[in-house]
BAPA-617874 format. One line per 3 residues: for each residue x, y, z of C-alpha. Coordinates in nm, 4 decimals. Example, Ala and Ser with C-alpha at 12.3 -4.5 7.8 and 13.67 -1.06 7.14 Angstrom:
1.2300:-0.4500:0.7800  1.3670:-0.1060:0.7140
***
This chain:
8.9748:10.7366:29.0996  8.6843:10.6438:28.8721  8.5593:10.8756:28.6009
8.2654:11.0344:28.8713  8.5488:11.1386:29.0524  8.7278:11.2806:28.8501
8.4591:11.5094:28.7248  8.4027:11.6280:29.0793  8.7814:11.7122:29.0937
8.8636:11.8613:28.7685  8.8211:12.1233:28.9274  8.7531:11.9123:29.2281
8.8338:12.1519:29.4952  8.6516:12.4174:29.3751  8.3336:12.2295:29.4541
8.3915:12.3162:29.8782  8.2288:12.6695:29.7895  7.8341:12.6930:29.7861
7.6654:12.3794:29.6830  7.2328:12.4461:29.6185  7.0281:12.2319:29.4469
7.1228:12.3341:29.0444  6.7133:12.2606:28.9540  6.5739:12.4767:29.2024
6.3928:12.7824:29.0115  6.4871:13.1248:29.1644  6.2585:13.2681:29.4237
6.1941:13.5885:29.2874  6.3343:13.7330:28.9110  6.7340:13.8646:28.8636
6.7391:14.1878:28.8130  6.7911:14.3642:28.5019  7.1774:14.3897:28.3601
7.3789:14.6033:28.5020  7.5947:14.8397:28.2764  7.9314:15.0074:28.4740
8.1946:15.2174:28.3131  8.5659:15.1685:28.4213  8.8975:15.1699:28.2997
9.2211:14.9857:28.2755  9.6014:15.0350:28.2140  9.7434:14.7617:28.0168
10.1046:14.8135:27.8895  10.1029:15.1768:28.0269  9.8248:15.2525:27.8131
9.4750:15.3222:27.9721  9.2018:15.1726:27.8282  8.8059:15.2426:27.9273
8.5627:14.9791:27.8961  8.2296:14.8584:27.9492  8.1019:14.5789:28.1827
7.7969:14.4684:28.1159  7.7073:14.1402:28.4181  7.3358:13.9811:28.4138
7.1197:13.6857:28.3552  6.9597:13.6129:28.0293  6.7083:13.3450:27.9167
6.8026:13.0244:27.7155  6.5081:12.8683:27.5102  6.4874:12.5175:27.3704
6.3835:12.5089:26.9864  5.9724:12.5515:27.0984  6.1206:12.9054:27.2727
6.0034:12.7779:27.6020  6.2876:12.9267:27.8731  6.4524:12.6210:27.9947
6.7410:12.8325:28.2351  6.9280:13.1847:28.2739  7.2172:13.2148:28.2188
7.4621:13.4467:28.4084  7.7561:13.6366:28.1494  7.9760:13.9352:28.2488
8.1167:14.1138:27.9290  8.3663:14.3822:27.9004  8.3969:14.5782:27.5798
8.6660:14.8260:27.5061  8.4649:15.1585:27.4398  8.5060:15.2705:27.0362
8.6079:14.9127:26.9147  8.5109:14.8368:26.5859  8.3083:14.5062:26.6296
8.3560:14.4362:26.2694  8.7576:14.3620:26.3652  8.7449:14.3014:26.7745
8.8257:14.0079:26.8489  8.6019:13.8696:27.1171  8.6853:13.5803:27.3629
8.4211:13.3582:27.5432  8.5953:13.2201:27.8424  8.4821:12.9474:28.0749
8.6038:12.7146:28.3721  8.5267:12.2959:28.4264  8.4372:12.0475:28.6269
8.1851:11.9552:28.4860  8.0341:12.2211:28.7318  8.2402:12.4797:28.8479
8.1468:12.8281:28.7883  8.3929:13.0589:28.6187  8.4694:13.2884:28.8901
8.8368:13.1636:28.8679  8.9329:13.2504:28.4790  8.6866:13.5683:28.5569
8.9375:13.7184:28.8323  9.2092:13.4947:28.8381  9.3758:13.4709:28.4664
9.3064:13.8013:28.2488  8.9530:13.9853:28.3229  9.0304:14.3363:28.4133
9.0851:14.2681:28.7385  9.2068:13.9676:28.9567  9.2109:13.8538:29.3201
9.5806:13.9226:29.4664  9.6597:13.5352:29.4629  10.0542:13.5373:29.6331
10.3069:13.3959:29.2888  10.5292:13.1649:29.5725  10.2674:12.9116:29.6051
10.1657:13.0496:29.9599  9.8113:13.0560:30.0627  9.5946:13.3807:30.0043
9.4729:13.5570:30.3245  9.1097:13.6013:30.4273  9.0318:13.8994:30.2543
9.2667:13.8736:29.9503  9.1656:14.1869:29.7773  9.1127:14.2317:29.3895
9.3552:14.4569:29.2235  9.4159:14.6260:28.8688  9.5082:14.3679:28.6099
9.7645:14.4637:28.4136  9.7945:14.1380:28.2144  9.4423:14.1701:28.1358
9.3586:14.0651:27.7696  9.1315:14.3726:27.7174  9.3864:14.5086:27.5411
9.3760:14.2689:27.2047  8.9820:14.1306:27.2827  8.6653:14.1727:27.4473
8.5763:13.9083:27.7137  8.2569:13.6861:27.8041  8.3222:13.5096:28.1026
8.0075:13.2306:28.0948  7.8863:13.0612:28.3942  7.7455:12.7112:28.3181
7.4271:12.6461:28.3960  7.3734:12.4866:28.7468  7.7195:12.7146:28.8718
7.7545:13.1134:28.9454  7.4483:13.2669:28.9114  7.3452:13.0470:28.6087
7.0447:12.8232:28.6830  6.7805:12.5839:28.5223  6.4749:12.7668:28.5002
6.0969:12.6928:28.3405  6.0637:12.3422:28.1306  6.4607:12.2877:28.1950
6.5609:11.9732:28.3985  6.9054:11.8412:28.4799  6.9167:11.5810:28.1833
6.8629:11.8823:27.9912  7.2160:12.0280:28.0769  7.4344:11.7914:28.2476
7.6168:11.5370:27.9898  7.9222:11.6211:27.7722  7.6752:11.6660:27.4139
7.4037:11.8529:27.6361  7.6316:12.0992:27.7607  7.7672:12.1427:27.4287
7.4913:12.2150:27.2687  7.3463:12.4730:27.5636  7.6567:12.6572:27.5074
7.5959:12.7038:27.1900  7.2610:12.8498:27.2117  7.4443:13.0706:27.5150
7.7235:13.1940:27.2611  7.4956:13.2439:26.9711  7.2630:13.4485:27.2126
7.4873:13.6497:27.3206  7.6417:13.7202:26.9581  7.3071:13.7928:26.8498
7.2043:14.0273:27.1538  7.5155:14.1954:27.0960  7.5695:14.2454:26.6889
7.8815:14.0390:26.6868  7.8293:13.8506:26.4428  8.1304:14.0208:26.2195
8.3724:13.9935:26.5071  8.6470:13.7423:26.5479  8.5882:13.4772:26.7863
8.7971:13.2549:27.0307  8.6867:13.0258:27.2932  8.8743:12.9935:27.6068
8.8280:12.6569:27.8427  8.9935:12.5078:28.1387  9.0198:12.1977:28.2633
8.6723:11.9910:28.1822  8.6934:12.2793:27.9684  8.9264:12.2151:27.7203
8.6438:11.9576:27.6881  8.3670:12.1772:27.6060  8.5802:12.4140:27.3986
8.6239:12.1072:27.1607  8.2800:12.0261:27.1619  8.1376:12.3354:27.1150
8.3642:12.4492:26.8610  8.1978:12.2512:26.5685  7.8899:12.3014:26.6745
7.8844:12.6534:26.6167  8.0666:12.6027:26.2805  7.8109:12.3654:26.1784
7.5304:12.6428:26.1944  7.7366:12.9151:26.0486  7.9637:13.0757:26.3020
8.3431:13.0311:26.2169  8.5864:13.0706:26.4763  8.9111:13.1889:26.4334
9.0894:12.9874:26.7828  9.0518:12.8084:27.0644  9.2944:12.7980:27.3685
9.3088:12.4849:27.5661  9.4591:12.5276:27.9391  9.5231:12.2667:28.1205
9.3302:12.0199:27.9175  9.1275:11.7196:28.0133  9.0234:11.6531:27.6392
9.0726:11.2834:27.6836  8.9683:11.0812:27.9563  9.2444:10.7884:27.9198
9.5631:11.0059:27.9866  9.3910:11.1196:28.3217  9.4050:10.9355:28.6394
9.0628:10.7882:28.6256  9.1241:10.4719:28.8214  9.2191:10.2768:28.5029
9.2384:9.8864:28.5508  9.5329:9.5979:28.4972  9.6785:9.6790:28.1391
9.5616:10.0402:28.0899  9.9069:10.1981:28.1597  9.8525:10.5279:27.9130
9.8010:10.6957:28.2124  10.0726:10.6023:28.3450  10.3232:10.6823:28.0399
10.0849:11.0204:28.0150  10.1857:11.1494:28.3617  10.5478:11.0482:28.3861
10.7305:11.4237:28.2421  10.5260:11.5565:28.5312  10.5657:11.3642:28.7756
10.9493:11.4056:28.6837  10.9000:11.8133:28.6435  10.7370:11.8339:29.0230
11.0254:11.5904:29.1494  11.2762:11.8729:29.0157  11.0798:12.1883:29.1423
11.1230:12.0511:29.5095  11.5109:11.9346:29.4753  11.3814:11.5248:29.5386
11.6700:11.4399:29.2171  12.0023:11.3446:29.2784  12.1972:11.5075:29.0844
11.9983:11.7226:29.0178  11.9277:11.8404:28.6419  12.0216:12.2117:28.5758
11.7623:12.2547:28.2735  11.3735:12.1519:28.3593  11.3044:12.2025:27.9926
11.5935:11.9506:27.8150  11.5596:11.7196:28.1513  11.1364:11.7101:27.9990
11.2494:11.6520:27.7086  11.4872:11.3489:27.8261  11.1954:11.1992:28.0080
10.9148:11.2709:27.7365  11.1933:11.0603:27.5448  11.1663:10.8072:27.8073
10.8348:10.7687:27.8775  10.7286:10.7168:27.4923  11.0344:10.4845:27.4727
11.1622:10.2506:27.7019  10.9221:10.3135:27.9764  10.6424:10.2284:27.7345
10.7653:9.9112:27.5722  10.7640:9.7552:27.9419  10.4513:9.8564:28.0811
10.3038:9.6905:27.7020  10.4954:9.3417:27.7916  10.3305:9.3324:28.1303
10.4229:9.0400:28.3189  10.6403:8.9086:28.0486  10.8527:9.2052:28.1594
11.2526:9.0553:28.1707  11.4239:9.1174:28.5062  11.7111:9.2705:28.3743
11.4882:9.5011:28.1827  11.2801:9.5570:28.4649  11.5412:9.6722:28.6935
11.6873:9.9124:28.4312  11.3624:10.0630:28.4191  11.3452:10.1045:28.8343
11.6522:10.2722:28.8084  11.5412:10.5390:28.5744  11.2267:10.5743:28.7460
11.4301:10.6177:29.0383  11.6555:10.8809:28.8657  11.3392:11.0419:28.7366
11.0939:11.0720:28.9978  11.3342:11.0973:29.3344  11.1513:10.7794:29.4256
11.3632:10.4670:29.6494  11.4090:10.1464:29.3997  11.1800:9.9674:29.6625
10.8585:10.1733:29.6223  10.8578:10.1321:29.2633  10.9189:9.7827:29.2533
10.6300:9.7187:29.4507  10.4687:9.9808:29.2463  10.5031:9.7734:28.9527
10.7061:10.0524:28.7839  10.3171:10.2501:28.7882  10.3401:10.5548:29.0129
9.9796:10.6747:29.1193  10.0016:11.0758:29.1425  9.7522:11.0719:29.4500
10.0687:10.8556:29.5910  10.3322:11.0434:29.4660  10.1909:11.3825:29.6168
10.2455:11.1614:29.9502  10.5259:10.9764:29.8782  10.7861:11.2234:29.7317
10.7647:11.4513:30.0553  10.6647:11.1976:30.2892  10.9712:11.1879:30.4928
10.9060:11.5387:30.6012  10.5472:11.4868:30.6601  10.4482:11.7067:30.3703
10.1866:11.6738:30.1128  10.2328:11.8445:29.7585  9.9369:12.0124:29.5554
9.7410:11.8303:29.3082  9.6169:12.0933:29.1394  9.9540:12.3001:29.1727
10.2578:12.0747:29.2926  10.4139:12.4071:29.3841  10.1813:12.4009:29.7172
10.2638:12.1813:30.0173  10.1320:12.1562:30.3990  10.1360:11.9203:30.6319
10.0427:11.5544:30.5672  9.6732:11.4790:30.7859  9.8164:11.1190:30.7866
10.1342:11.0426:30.7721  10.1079:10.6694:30.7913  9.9174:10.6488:30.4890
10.0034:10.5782:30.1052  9.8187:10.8816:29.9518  9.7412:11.2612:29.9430
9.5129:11.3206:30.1830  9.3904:11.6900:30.0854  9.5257:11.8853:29.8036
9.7208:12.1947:29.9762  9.6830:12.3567:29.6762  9.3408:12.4399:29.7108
9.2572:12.4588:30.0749  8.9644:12.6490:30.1958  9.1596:12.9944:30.1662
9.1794:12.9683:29.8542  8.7917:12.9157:29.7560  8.7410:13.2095:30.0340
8.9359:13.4181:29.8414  8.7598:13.3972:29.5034  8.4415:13.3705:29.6505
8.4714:13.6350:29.8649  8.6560:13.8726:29.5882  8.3906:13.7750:29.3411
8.0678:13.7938:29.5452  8.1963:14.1440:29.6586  8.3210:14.2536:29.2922
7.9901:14.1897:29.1130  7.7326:14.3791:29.3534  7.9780:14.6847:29.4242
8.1710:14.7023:29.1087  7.9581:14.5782:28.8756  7.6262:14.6746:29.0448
7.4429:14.3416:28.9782  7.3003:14.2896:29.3097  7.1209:13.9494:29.2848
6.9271:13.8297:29.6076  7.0828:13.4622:29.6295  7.4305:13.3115:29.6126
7.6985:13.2434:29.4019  7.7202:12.9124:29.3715  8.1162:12.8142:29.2737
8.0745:12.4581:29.2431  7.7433:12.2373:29.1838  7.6427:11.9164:29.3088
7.6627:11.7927:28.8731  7.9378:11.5488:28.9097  7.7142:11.1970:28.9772
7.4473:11.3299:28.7723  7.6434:11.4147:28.4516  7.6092:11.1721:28.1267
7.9694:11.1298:28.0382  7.9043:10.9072:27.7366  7.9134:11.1106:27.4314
7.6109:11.0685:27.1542  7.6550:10.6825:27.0062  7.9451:10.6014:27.1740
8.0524:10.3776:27.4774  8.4442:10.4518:27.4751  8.6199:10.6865:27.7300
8.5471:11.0605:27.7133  8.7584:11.1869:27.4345  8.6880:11.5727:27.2483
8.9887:11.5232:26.9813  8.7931:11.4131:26.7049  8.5546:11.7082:26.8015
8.8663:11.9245:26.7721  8.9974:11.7448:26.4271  8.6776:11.8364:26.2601
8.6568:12.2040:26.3844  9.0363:12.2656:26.2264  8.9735:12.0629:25.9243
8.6432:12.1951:25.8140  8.7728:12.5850:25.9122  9.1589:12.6181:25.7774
9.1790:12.9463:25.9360  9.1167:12.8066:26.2868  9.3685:12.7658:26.5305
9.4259:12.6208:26.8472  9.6512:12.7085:27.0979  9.7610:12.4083:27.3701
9.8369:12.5751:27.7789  10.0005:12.3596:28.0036  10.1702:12.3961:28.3339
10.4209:12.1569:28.4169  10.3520:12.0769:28.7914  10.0398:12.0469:28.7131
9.9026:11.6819:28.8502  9.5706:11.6872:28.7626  9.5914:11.7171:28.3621
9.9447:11.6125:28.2316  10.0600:11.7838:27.9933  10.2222:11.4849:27.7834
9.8896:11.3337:27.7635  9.7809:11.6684:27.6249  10.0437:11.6424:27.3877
9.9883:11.2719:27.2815  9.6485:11.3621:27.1833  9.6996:11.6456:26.9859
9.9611:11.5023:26.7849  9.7665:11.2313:26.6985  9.4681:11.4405:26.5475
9.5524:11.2909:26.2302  9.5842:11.6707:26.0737  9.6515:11.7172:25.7127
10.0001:11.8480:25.6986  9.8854:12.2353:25.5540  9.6802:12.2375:25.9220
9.9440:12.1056:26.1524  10.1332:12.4803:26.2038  9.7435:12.5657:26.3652
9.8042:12.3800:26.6175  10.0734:12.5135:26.9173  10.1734:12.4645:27.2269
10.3306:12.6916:27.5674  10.4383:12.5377:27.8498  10.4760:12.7367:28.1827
10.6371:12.6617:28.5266  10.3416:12.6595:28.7307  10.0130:12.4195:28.7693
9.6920:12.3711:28.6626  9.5681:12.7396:28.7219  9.8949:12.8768:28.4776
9.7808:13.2438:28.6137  9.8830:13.1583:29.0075  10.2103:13.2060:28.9302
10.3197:13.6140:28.7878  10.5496:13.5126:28.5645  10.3877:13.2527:28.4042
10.0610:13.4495:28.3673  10.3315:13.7240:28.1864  10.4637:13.4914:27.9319
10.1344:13.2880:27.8299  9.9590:13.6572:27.7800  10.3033:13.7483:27.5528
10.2497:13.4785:27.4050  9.8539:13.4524:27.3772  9.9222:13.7991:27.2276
10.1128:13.6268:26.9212  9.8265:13.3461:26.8658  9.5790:13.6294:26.8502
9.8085:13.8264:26.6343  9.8391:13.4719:26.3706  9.4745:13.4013:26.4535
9.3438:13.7085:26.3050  9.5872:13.8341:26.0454  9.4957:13.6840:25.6722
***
């Protein structure tokens, strides 16, 4: 899978909803913002907010509009902005709209996803979120431009928006915008990114610092904050990937019974093959073809043991298991394919005489029909922003985005972004999300890079980490979407308390 395609997938399935042309300039002007009143319970205690869902102009430095930008904000009524925290969340890509944070994670309300890994219904309905983080922050769900209802308007163009650094820096005029529009200048502020961005998060983060806004945290789910722990079709002797993705492909091997015996702790049997993989499965992979054969088959057996794999495949495999192959192979007996996205999900294989995945069951087209439909309903009736043209979940940005970052031709990589936000702001802190059957962002490559931020030690406590069994969208699964808002409760809590 090359870079380009990865882009399109990070969140690559949510590209099947609406595709338009991103450029093209809207046919007639959004209407005004809408303003709705409604309320919430959270922790049996009702809480009424404010919604507040509309496009607003972005100007360039000559104040020429270049694009408008779609936000949805809900602020608890009598909150003292001076101490509210306030969160600005988004979703990845690079360009998929944020429609799935928005009503899947902790917006007030959320589309009735099933928690067993079983496909939504047409006409999934939203329901009352009682997870919601309304309760400890005010929300601003942001819809990059080109996705949602966010589009490049007047002397914009794609270049403008559509790179790693551009999109930083248009988020930062969209944050500081809204900030200013809103006198929140005094409040605490968090960032909130998954997938491609955990990526902009990182990006953003000391951008805004630079020019005088301070945050106080940033959480990371599901992170694809550096490029060479993804599966991005790396070449002969780029096996970081490979070391990267082992603990999960060992935690999704567990959560459908492929080990025997079978391990009666997922978290120490992690831990043993975290061990593993930094250990004895790296040293190996490093001595390449001057691999032993005594070592070699030591190492096939403990794949084996890890992954549920036969001895055979991985030999051939030269002891590198592809996760597109392992969501075929580890099922492919049965003729089932596991999720990508969520390894929980499985369906039937399209072709079972082939050596990889070919669909991700975990986001079929019920899924995106869900959230689309949920959302597109939600804003015009509930929210009473009824804009004549569609939501656009996914845009066509993938082989038009610039992913080499300002003077630099390595691999996409936001942790030195990320070092310099914590080290120039000791009151920042950054909270890590990962699910462990997630296949699409593993979570020891996550970890790997974070720990090697180089930190000072009086920094390295503002960084933590919660690990949930579910996938790449944490909040598909109840109880997981229970413990990370506990525990996103706490990092608010540390985040704010001085």
């Amino acid at each position: 899978m090359t870079i380009r395609r990865f882009a399109g997938f990070a969140l690559a399935p949510f590209l099947l909803c609406a595709v338009l042309a991103a450029a093209r300039p809207a046919a007639a002007a959004d209407p005004g913002p809408a303003v709705t009143h409604h309320s919430v319970t959270i922790g049996g205690r009702a809480i009424a907010y404010t919604a507040r869902a509309g496009t607003s102009p972005l100007r360039n430095a000559e104040g020429d509009e270049i694009a408008r930008v779609f936000t949805v904000s809900y602020t608890a009524d009598g909150g003292d902005p001076r101490t509210r925290p306030v969160t600005f969340f988004w979703n990845g890509g690079p360009g998929t709209a944020t429609m799935w944070l928005h009503i899947g994670s902790y917006g007030p309300v959320r589309v009735a996803v099933p928690s067993d890994a079983a496909m939504p219904a047409p006409g999934t309905p939203l329901i009352p979120n009682p997870e919601s983080m309304l309760d400890v922050s005010d929300l601003v769900f942001i819809d990059a431009v080109g996705t949602g209802y966010s589009q490049i308007t007047g002397k914009g163009t794609p270049k403008t928006f559509y790179g790693i650094d551009e999109d930083a820096k248009a988020f930062d005029g969209i944050i500081r915008t809204w900030t200013t529009d809103n006198d929140r200048w005094a409040s605490p502020k968090f960032l909130f990114g998954e997938s491609y961005g955990t990526m902009r998060a990182a990006t953003v983060a000391p951008r805004l610092q630079a020019n005088g806004m301070a945050l106080s945290g940033i959480i990371l789910l599901s992170s694809a904050i550096d490029y060479n722990a993804l599966d991005v079709g790396q070449g002969p002797g780029e096996d970081y990937s490979n070391i990267a993705f082992l603990p999960s492909l060992a935690a999704v091997a567990w959560y459908h019974h492929a080990l025997s015996p079978a391990p009666p702790d997922l978290e120490r049997f992690v831990a043993e093959v975290r061990a593993f993989a930094i250990g004895p499965y790296a040293d190996a992979l490093m001595r390449g073809d001057t691999l032993d054969a005594v070592t070699r088959r030591g190492i096939v057996a403990k794949l084996r043991e890890y992954t549920g794999l036969d001895e055979a495949y991985i030999d051939r495999a030269n002891l590198r298991i592809d996760p597109t192959r392992f969501e075929h192979a580890l099922t492919a007996s049965r003729g089932i394919v596991i999720g990508r996205v969520d390894a929980r999900y499985q369906g039937p294989e399209l072709d079972r005489t082939g050596d990889s995945a070919s669909y991700d069951p975990s986001f079929s087209h019920a899924m995106t029909d869900a959230y689309v439909t949920a959302f597109t309903r939600y804003v015009r009736d509930d929210l009473a922003f009824k804009v004549e043209r569609p939501y656009i979940g996914g845009a066509q940005v993938g082989d038009d985005w610039n992913f080499r970052r300002t003077n630099s031709i390595v691999s996409p990589n936001g942790a030195r972004d990320i070092r310099e936000a914590m080290t120039k702001n000791p009151y920042l802190r950054v909270f890590s999300v990962n699910g462990y059957y997630d296949l699409a962002t593993p979570f020891f490559g996550t970890e790997y890079t974070l720990n090697h931020l180089g930190l000072d030690p009086s920094l390295r406590s503002h960084l933590t980490y919660g690990f949930y069994r579910s996938g790449h969208m944490i909040y598909h699964n109840d109880e997981a979407r229970r413990a990370l808002k506990a525990d996103l409760v706490r990092f608010y809590r540390e985040a704010t308390t001085r």
